[in-house]
C-alpha positions in Angstrom: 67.7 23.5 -94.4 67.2 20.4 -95.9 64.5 19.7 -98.4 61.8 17.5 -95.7 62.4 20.2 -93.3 61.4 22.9 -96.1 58.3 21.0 -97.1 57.6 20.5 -93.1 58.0 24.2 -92.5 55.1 25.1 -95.8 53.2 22.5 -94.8 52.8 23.9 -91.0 52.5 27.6 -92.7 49.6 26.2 -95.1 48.1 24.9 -92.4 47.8 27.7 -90.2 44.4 29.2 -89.1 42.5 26.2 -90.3 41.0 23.2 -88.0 43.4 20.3 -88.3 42.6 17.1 -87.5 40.2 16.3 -83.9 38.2 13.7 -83.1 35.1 13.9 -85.8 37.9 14.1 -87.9 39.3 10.8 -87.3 36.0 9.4 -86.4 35.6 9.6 -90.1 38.7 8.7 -91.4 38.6 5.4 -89.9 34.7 4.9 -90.5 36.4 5.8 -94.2 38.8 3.0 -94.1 36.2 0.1 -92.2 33.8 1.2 -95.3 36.4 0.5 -97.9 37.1 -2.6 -96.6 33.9 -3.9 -95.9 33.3 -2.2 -100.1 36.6 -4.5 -101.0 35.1 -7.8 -100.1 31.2 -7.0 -100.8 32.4 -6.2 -104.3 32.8 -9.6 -105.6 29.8 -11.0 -104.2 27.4 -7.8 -104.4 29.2 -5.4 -107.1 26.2 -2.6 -106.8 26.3 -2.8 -103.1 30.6 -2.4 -103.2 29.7 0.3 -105.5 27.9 2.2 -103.2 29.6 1.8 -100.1 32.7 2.8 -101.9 31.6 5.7 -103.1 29.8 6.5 -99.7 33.7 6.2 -98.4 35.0 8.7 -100.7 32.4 10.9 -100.2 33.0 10.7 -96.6 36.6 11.1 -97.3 36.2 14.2 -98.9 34.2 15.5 -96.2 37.1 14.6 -94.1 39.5 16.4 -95.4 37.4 19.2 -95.9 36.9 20.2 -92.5 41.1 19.5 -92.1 41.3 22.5 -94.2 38.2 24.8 -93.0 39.5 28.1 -91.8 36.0 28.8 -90.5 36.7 27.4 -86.5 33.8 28.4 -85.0 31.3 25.5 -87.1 34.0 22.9 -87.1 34.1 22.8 -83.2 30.8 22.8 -83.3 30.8 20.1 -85.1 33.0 18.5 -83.3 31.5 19.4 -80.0 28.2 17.5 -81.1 29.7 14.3 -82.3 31.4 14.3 -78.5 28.3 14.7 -76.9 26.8 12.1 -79.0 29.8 9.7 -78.3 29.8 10.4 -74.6 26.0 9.6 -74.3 26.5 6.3 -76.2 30.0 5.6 -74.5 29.1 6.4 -70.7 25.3 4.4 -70.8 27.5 1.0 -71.1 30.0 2.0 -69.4 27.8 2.7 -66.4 25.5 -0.4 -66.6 28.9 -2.3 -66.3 29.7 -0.7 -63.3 26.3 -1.1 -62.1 26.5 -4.8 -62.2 29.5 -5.0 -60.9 28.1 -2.7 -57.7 27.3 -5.5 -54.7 26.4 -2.8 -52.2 23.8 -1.0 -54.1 20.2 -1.4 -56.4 19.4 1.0 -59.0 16.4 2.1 -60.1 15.5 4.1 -63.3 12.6 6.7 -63.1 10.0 5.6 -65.9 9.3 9.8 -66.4 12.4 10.9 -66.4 14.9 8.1 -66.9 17.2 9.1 -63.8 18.8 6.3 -62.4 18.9 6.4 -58.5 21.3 4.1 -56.2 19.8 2.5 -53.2 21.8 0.4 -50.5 20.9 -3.2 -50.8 19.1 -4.8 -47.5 16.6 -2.0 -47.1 13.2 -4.3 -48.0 10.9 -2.8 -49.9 11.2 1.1 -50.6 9.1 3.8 -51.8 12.2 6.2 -53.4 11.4 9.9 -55.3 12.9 10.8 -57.8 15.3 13.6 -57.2 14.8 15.4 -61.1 11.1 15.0 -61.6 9.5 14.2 -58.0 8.0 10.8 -59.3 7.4 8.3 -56.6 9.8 4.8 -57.4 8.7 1.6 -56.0 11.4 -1.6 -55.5 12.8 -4.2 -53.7 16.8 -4.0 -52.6 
């Protein structure tokens, strides 16, 4: 066994029972790496404000890698579970309102109590629509 393969084979041993990098994960390492670069270029003209974002990286960095090396699972995909719901929320709303404009055959109304978004086929005049989560009544033109 050659010497890489040695320091592969501890490496994979070290890191066994602990989280390992998922998607918070890298979320941060790249908001790490944006931050430093952005820090890089404010330093000249800003030096305090380099400072900071700099040190935010690092910090954030750190943070990184300690949940890479966390043995306690249970919070980490927790964690990690959260910051995919978050993503998914901000993701899917403009994903959606794309595909909602691009959606000839249909209007769609959003409930002012509720915000549920209902589809109605175009051509039907003015309608009176209720909202299927709350019961609110939803009045439009298709």
């Amino acid at each position: 066994m050659g010497f890489m393969q040695g320091l592969k084979k501890g490496f994979v041993r070290l890191m066994y029972g602990r989280n390992g990098v998922d998607q918070l994960g890298m979320a941060m390492v790249w908001t790490c790496l944006i931050l430093d670069i952005v820090s890089m270029f404010l330093q000249r003209r800003v030096p305090v404000g380099g400072a900071v974002l700099y040190w935010a990286a690092m910090a954030l960095w750190a943070l990184a890698i300690f949940r890479m090396f966390s043995k306690n699972l249970y919070k980490r995909r927790e964690e990690n579970s959260r910051w995919m719901q978050l993503r998914w929320r901000l993701l899917s709303g403009r994903k959606s309102a794309k595909e909602r404009h691009a959606d000839k055959e249909h209007k769609y109304f959003t409930c002012k109590n509720c915000k549920t978004i209902c589809r109605v086929p175009v051509g039907k005049g003015n309608v009176e629509i209720t909202c299927p989560k709350c019961g609110a009544k939803i009045r439009g033109k298709t």
